[in-house]
PAPA-87458 format. One record per residue (C-alpha): x, y, z; residue in one letter. Coordinates in pm, whole numbers, plus 32768, in hexadecimal, padded with zeros to 4 digits. Example, Ala and Ser with C-alpha at 12.3 -4.5 7.8 and 13.67 -1.06 7.14 Angstrom:
! residues 2
84CE7E3E830CA85577F9682CAS
//
This chain:
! residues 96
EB633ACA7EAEXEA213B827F01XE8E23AAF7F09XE7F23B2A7DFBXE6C03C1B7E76XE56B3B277E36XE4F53C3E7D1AXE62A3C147C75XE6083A757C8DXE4C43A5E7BEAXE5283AE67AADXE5C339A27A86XE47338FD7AB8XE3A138BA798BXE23438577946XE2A5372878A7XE32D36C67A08XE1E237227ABBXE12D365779C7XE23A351F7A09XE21F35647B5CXE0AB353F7BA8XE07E34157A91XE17033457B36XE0C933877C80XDF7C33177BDBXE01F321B7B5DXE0DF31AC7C5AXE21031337BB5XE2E431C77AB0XE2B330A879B9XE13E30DD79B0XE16F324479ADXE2473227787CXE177316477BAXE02832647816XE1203391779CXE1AD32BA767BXE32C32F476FAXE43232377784XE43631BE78B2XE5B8327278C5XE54D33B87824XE42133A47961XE52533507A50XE611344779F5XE4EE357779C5XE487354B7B2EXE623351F7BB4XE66736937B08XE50D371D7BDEXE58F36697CFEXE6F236D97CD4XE68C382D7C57XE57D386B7D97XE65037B67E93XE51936E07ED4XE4E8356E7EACXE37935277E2DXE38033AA7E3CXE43D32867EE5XE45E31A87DD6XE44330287E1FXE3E62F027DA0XE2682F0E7E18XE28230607D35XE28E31BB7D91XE23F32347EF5XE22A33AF7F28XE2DB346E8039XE222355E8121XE2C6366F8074XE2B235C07F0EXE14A35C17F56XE12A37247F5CXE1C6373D7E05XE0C636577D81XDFB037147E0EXE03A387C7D89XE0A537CC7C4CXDF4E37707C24XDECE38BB7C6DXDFD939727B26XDF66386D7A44XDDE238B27A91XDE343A2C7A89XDEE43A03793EXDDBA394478C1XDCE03A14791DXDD923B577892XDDF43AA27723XDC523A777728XDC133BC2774BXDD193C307643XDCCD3B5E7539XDB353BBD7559X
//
């Protein structure tokens, strides 16, 4: 089987699992998280598993002192960030 092209892996990606992704690392545990995006603690767990399965990267090590980014998981906070600010942004200027 053919590993997928990065373009075609981020149409599995959703904005839902940006938001997940950069609440939990303000949070810095997925039952906080949860409870700031009024979810599950499973649903959160699962969202981020399907970005980190979908984008072959692993954003957090998950432990009992909470969540503990990678290098590379990081990066996918910072850039996550960077949509959801952009999307902000552009929804304000659309709905003026």
């Amino acid at each position: 089987m053919q590993k997928k092209k990065s373009r075609d892996r981020m149409k599995d990606v959703s904005l839902d699992q940006l938001r997940y992704i950069v609440t939990a690392a303000d949070c810095g545990s997925m039952r906080a998280a949860a409870k700031t995006l009024i979810v599950r603690p499973s649903t959160l767990s699962r969202s981020i598993g399907q970005f980190e399965k979908a984008t072959s990267i692993i954003v957090f090590k998950r432990s009992r002192e909470g969540l503990i980014p990678f290098p590379a998981g990081e990066r996918v906070i910072e850039m996550a960030r960077s949509v959801l600010k952009e999307i902000a942004a552009f929804s304000a200027t659309t709905s003026a």
